[in-house]
KOLMINU-714522 format. One record per residue (C-alpha): x, y, z. Coordinates in nm, 4 decimals, decimal comma. Each point is the difference from the previous one (the first is absolute). Layout:
xx	yy	zz
X	Y	Z
...
***
This chain:
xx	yy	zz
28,1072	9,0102	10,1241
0,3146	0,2220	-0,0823
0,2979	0,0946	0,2645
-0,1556	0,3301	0,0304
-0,3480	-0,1110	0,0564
0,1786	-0,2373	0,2365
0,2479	0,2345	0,2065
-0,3411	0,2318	0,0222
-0,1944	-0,2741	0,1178
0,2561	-0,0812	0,3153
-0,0025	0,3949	0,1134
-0,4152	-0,0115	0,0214
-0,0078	-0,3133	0,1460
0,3170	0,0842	0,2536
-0,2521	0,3362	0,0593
-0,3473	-0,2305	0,0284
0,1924	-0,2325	0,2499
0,1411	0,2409	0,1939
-0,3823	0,1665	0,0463
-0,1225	-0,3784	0,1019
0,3174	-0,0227	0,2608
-0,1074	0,3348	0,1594
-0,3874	-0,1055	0,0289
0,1414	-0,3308	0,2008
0,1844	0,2117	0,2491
-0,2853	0,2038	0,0853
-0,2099	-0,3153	0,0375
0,0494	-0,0446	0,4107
-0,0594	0,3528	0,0534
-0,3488	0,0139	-0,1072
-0,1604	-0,1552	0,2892
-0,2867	0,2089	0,0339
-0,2669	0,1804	-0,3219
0,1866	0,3574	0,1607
0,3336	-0,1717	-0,0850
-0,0964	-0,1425	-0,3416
-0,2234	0,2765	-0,1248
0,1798	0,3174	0,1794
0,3920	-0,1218	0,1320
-0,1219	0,0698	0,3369
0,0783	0,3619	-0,1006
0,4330	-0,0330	-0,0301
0,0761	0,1036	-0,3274
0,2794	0,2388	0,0014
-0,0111	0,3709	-0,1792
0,1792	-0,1047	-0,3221
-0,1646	-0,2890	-0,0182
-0,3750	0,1252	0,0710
0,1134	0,2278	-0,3123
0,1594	-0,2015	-0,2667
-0,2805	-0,2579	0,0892
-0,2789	0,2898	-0,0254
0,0970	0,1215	-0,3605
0,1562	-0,3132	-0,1396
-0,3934	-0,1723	0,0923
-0,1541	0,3107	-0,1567
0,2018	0,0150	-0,3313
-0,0705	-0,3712	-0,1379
0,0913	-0,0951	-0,3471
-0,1590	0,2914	-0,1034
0,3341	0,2146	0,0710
0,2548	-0,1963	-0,2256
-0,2810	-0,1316	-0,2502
-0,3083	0,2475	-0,0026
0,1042	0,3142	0,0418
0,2971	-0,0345	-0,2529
-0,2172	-0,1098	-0,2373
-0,2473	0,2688	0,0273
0,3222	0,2816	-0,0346
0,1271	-0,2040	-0,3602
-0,3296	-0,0332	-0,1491
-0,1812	0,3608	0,1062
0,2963	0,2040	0,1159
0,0351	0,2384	0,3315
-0,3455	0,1047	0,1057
-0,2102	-0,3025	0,1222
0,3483	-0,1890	0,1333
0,1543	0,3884	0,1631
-0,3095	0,0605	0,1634
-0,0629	-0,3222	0,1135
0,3439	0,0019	0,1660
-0,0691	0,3508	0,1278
-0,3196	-0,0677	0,1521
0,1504	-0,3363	0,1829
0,2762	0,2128	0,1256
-0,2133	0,2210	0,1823
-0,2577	-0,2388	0,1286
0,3181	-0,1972	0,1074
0,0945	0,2956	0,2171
-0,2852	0,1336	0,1511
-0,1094	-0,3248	0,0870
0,3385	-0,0906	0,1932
-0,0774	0,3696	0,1326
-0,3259	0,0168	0,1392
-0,1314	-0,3443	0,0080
0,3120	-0,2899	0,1204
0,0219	0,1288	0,3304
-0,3896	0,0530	0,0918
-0,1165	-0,3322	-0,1139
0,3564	-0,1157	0,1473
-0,1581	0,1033	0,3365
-0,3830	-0,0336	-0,0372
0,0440	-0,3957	-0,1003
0,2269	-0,0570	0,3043
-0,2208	0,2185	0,2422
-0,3400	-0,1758	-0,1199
0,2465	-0,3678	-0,0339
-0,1406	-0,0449	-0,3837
0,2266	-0,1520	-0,2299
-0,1651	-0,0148	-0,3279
-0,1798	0,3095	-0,1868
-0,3336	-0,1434	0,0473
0,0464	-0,0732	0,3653
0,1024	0,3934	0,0535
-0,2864	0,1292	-0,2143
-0,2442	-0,2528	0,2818
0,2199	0,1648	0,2938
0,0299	0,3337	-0,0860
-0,3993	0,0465	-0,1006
-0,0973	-0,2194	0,2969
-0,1621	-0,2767	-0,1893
-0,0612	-0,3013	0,1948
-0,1487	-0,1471	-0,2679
0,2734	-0,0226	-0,2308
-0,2199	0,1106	-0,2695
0,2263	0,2420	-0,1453
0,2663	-0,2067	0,0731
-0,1777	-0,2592	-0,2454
-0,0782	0,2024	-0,2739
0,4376	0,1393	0,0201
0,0744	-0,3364	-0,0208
-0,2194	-0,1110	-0,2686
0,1417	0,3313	-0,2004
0,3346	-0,1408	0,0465
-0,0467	-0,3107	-0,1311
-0,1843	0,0968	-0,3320
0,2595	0,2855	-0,0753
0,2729	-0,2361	0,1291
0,0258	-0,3109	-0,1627
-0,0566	0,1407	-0,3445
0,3119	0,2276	0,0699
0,1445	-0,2806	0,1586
-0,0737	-0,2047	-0,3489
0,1739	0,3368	-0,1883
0,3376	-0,1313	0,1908
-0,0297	-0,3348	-0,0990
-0,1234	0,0572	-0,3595
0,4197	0,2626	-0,0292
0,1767	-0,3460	0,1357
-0,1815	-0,1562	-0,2522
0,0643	0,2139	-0,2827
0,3731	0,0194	0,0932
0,0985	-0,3623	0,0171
-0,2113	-0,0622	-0,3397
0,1879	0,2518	-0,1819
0,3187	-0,0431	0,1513
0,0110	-0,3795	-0,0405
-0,2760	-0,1019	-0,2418
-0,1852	-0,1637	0,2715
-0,3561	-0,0332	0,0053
-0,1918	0,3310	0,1687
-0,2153	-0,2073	0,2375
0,2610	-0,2498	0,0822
0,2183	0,2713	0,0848
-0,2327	0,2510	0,1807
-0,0745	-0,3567	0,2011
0,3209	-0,0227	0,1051
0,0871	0,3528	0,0859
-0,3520	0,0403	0,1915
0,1453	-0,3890	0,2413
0,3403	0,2068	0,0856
-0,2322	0,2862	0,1360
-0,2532	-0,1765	0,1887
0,2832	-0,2584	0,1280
0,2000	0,3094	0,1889
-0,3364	0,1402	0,0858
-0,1434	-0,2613	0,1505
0,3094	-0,1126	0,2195
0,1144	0,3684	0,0989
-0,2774	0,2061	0,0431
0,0026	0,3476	-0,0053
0,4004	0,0222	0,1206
0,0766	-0,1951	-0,2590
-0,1884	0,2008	-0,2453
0,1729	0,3113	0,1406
0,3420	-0,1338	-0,0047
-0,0038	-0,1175	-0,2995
-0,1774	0,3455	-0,1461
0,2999	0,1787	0,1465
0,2713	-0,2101	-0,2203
-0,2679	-0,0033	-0,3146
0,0256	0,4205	0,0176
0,4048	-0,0623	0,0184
-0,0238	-0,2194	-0,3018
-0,2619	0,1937	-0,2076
0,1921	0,3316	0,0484
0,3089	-0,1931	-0,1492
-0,1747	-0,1392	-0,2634
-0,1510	0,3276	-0,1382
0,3476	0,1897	0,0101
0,1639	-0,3143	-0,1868
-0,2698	0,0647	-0,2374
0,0170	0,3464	-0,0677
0,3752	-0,0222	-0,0098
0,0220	-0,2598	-0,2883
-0,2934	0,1924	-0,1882
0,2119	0,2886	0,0591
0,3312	-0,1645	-0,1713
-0,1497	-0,1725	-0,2662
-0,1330	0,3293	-0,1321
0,3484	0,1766	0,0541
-0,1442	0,2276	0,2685
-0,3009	0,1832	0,1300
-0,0417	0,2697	-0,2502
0,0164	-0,2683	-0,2686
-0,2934	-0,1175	0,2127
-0,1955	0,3104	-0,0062
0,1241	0,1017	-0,3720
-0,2148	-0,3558	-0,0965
-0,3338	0,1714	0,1638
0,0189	0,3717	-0,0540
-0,1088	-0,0475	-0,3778
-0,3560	-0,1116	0,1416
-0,2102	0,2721	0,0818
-0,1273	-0,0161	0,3463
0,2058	-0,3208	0,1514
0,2023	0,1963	0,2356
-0,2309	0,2685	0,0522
-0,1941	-0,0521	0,3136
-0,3004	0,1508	-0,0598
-0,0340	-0,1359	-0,3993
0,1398	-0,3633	-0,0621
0,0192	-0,2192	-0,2703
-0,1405	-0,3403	-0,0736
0,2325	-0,2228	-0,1448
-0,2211	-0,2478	-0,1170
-0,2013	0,2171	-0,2153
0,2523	0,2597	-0,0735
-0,2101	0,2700	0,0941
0,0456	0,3042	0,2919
-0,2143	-0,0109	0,2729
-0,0994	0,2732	0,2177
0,0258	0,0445	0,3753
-0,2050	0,2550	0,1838
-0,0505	0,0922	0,3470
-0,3235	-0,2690	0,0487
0,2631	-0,3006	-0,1148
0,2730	0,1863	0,2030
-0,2742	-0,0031	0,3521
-0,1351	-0,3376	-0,0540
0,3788	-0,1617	-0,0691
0,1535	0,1958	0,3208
-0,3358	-0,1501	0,2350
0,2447	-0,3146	-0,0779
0,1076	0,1501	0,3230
-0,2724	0,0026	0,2083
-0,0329	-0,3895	0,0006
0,2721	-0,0371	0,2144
-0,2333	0,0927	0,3348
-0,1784	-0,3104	-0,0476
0,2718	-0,2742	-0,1438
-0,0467	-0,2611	0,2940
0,3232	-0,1974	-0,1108
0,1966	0,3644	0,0816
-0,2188	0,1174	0,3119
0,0905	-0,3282	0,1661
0,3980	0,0914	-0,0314
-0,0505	0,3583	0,1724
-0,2533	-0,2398	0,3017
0,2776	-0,2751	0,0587
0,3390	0,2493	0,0285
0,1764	-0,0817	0,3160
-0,0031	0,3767	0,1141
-0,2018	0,2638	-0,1750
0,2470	0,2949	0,1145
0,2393	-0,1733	-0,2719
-0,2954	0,0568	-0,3315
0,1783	0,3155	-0,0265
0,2993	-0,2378	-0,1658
-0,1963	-0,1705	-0,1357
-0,1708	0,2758	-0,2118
0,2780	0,1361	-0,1196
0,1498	-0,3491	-0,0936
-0,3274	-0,0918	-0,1966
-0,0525	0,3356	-0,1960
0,3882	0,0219	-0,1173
-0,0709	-0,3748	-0,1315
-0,3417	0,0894	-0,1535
0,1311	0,2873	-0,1919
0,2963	-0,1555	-0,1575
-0,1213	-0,2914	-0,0347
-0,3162	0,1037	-0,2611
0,2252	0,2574	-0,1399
0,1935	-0,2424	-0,1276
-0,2956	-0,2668	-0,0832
-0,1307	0,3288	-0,2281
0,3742	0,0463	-0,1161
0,0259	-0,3903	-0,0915
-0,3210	0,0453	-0,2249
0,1161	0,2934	-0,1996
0,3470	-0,2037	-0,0726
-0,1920	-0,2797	-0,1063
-0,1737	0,2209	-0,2841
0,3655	-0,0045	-0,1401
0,0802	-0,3340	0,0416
-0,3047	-0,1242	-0,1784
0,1013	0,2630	-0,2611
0,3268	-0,1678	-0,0225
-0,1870	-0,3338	-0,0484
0,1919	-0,1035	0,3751
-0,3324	-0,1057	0,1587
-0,3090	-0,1062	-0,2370
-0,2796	0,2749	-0,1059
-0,2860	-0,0098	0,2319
-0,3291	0,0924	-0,1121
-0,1566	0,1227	0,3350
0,0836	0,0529	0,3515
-0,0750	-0,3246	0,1112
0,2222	-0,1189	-0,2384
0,2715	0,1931	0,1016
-0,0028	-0,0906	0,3976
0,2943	-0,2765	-0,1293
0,2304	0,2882	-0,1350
0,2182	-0,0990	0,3210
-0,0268	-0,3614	-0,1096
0,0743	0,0897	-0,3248
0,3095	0,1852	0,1252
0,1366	-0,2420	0,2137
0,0362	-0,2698	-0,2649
0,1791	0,2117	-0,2450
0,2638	0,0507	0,3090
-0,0035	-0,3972	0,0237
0,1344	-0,0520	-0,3016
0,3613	0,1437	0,0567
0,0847	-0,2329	0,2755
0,0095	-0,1434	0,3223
0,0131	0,2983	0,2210
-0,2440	0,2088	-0,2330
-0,2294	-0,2981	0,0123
0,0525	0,0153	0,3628
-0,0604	0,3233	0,0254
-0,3267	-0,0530	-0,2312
-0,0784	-0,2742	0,2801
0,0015	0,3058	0,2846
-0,2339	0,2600	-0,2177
-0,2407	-0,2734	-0,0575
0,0174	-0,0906	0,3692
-0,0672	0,3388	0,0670
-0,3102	-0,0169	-0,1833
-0,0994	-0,3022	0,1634
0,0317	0,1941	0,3445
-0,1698	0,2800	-0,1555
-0,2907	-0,2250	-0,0245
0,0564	-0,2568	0,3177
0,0464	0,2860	0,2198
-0,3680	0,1413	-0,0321
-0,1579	-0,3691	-0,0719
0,0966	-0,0743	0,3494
-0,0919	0,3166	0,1747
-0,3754	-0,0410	-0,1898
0,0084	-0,3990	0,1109
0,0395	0,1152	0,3444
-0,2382	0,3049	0,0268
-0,3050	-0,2520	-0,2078
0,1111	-0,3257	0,1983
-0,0576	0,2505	0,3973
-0,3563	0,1002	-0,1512
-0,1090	-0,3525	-0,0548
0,1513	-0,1736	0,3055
-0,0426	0,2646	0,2332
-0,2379	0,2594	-0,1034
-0,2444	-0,2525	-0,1301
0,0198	-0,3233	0,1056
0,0859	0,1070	0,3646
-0,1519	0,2972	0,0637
-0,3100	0,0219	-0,2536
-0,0698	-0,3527	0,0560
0,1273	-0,0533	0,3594
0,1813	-0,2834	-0,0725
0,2336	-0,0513	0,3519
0,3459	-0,1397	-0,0973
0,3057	-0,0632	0,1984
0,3205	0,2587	-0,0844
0,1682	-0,3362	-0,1802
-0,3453	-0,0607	-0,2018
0,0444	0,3731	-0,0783
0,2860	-0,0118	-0,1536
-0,0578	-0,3209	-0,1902
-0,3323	0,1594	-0,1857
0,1854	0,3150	-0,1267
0,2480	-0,2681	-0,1355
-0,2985	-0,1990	-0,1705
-0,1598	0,3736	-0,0845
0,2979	0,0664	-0,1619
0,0060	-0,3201	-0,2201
-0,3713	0,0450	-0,0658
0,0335	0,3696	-0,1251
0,3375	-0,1065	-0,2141
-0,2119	-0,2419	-0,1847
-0,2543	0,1707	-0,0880
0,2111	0,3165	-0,1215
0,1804	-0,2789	-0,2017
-0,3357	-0,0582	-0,2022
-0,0487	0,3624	-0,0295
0,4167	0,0583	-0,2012
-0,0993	-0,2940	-0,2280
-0,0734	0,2635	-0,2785
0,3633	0,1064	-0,1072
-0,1509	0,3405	-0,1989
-0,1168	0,1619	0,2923
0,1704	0,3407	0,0769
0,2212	0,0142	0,3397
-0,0592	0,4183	0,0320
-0,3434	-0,0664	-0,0895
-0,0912	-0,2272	0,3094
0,2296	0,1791	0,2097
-0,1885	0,3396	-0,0707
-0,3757	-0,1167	0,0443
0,1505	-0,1962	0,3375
0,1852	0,2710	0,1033
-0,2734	0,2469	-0,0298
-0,2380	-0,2000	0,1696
0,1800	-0,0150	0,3151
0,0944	0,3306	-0,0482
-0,3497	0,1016	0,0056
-0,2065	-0,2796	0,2500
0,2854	0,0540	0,2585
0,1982	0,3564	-0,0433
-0,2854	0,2512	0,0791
-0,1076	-0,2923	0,3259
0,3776	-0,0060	0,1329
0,0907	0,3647	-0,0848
-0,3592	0,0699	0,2059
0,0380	-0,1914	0,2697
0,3557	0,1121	0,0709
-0,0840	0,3961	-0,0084
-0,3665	-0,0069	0,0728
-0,1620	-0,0242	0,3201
-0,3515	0,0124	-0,0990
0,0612	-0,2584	-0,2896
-0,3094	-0,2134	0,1238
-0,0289	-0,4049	-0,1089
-0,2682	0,0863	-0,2477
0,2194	0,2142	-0,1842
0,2522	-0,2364	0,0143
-0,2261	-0,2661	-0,1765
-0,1466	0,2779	-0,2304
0,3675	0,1518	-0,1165
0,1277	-0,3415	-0,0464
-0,3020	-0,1590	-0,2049
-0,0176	0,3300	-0,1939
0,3838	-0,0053	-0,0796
0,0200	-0,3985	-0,1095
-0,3817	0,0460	-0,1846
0,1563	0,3264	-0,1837
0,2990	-0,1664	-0,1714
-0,1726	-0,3169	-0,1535
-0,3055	0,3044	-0,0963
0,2650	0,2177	-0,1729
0,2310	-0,2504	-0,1383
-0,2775	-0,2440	-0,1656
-0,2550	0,2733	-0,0583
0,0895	0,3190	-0,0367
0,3719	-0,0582	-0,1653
-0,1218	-0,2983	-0,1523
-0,2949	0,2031	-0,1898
0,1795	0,3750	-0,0410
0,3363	-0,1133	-0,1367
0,2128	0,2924	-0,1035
-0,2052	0,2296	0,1662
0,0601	0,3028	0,2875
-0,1442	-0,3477	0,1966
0,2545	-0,2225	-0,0812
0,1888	0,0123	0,3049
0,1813	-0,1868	0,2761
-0,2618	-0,0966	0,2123
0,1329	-0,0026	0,3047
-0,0340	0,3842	0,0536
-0,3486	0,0431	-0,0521
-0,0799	-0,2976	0,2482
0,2960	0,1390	0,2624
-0,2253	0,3232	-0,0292
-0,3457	-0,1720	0,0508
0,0800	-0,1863	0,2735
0,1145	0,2759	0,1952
-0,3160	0,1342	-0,0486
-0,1816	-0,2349	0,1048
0,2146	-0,0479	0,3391
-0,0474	0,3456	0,0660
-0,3579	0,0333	-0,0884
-0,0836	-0,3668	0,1650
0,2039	0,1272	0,3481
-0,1620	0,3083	0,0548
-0,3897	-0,1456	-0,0878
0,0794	-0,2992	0,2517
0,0842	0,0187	0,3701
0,3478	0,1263	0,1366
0,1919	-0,2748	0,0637
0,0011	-0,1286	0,3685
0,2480	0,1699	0,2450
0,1645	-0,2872	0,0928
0,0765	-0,0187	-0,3885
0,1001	0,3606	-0,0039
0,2694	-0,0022	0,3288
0,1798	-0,2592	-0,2102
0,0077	0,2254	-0,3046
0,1714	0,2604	0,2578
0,2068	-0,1898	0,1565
0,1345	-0,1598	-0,3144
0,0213	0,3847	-0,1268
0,1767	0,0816	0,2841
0,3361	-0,1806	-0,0637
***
């Protein structure tokens, strides 16, 4: 191993320690499942923020989305970023401070357990079926993290991918498991403070090396359609691409997944006082929007570092998601403090990634411990015995995303969309609905979820799968967000009104 690889070594593992330290404190504070899976509600404004975005923006913000600027130019990464900013917003608008409420009026501190509250099912049927939702979506998404820490350490040391993703997925699951969801928050909030260093160190050395950002530019504008948002380019092939209002729609509904991201609905349900979400909104969308704009501005420098033969020529996307990685060790090689420096970016990426792989942990581990085990199954367990199966859920759910990263080639932004779209779709229209709706009944619940979560796997293995390159070809999270409204509306108004004493707590949640 060189000095370089060496110095960068000691500022990740200073970083992974540090993580590991803060899931220790937090250990004594989790004496009840509220505590471990919710922080007994006391997260602060800037915390419930940073936490919020830095859990929604995974590796897929320093590796994914830079990748998919270098290798296709502006239009998929800009509208992307644009569509994430707004969902971002609105949902810190009109949803935070509703469910902030309705979960403490109706004492429900998971998703699933508010969907059984607010619909009045005493079954826990739809409760079940959330949880079950979360767990398929989750632990593949969950795997997505893992499978970035493994890609990072392989390239950045030589190491092994599984040995490394191993490794990176123990850290993780150790803080997880000891912490709970404080920990998880915490250490979200100093994982947004390192990734937001990290991606201006980044864009600041591309920026250097190439003697300046119109050097930058001057190295795309010669290919037709890369910075042109509504053309682009494809690098691999060499060929332009075009961009029309259909690929514009279906990129933006990026947006709309946001109303049913459990890891981020459970940050707006455990802030200490919902009069202070106004902070954190404003705190959260600044971040978001500077944040991908310069993820998107990281990708187009890269295009002129690989032209400058700086960081290797990547053949695809996927390929490209270490153009960070790549960066970072050319800095390493002038140095200790540029090797330490190195050492923070690829920290950064490491939070990137840690920072949603614990939220998802979390959110899967509280639908198998509590949703199913306790509630479907009626298993009766002490608030210690609590507490000690979401720390085995946790290990169980690490493990088996572990098995699911063992295949180095798959795609971070790939996983990340399909998972993102099918919360986006099972659990948006449901939440949004049962917020704003009164007459939302439980069978429309069940009928807009299962129609939502059925939709995506239909469009994306079907449809997509079978009309490549067609008008059909697109994200397919907006054509399921749009059926499973549908259904919740058509489903409510064919079933019975809801019961009143469901109703007066719709009003009096309204009411404040």
């Amino acid at each position: 191993m060189t000095t370089s690889q060496i110095v960068i070594l000691v500022a990740i593992v200073i970083y992974l320690v540090g993580m590991v330290i803060i899931g220790a404190l937090f250990t004594k504070k989790n004496k009840s499942s509220d505590d471990f899976y919710l922080g007994g509600r006391k997260l602060g404004p800037f915390v419930t923020a940073m936490s919020a975005e830095a859990s929604d923006m995974s590796g897929w913000l320093l590796m994914g989305l830079p990748a998919v600027a270098l290798m296709c130019g502006l239009p998929e990464a800009t509208w992307t970023a644009v569509g994430l900013a707004i969902g971002t917003y609105i949902n810190w608008l009109i949803v935070a401070k509703r469910l902030r409420v309705y979960t403490q009026r109706v004492n429900a501190f998971t998703l699933p357990d508010f969907f059984s509250k607010r619909f009045g099912d005493k079954k826990h049927i739809i409760s079940t079926i959330a949880a079950i939702i979360i767990v398929v979506f989750f632990i593949p998404y969950t795997a997505s993290g893992f499978a970035a820490c493994g890609k990072l350490f392989a390239s950045l040391f030589g190491m092994e991918y599984v040995t490394a993703m191993i490794l990176s997925a123990i850290v993780i699951m150790v803080y997880c498991t000891l912490g709970g969801f404080l920990a998880a928050s915490t250490t979200d909030f100093i994982q947004s403070i390192v990734m937001t260093i990290a991606l201006f160190i980044v864009v600041g050395l591309g920026e250097g090396v190439l003697h300046g950002f119109g050097n930058v530019f001057a190295n795309v504008a010669s290919l037709d359609g890369y910075l042109n948002v509504f053309k682009g380019f494809d690098v691999a092939s060499g060929t332009t691409m075009s961009y029309g209002a259909l690929p514009v729609a279906s990129t933006l509904a990026w947006g709309l997944g946001y109303f049913g991201m459990p890891h981020i609905l459970l940050r707006f349900m455990a802030i200490e006082d919902e009069n202070k979400l106004k902070i954190s909104r404003r705190v959260a969308s600044i971040w978001v929007v500077i944040s991908m704009a310069v993820a998107v501005l990281i990708g187009v420098v890269g295009y002129g570092l690989m032209k400058e033969g700086i960081v290797p020529t990547y053949e695809s996307a996927s390929a490209a998601e270490t153009i960070i990685v790549d960066i970072s060790k050319f800095l390493s090689k002038f140095g200790f403090i540029p090797a330490f420096t190195a050492g923070i970016i690829l920290a950064g990426i490491l939070a990137s990634t840690m920072s949603t792989a614990d939220s998802q942990l979390l959110a899967a581990a509280s639908s198998i411990s509590q949703n199913l085990v306790q509630e479907t199954f009626g298993v009766k367990l002490s608030e210690k015995k609590s507490v000690w199966l979401a720390r085995i859920s946790v290990i169980v759910i690490s493990i088996i995303a572990i098995f699911l990263a063992l295949n180095p080639e798959s795609s971070v932004f790939d996983i990340v969309s399909f998972a993102w779209a099918g919360f986006g779709a099972a659990f948006g229209p449901v939440v949004l609905s049962a917020l704003f709706w009164k007459r939302t009944t439980l069978c429309g619940a069940f009928a807009g979820m299962l129609s939502g979560g059925a939709t995506v796997f239909f469009w994306k293995f079907v449809i997509r799968a079978n009309f490549k390159g067609t008008v059909l070809d697109f994200y397919e999270l907006l054509p399921a967000f749009i059926i499973a409204c549908i259904a919740i509306i058509v489903v409510s108004f064919l079933t019975k009104a809801p019961e009143k004493e469901i109703t007066d707590v719709f009003d009096e949640v309204k009411s404040k």
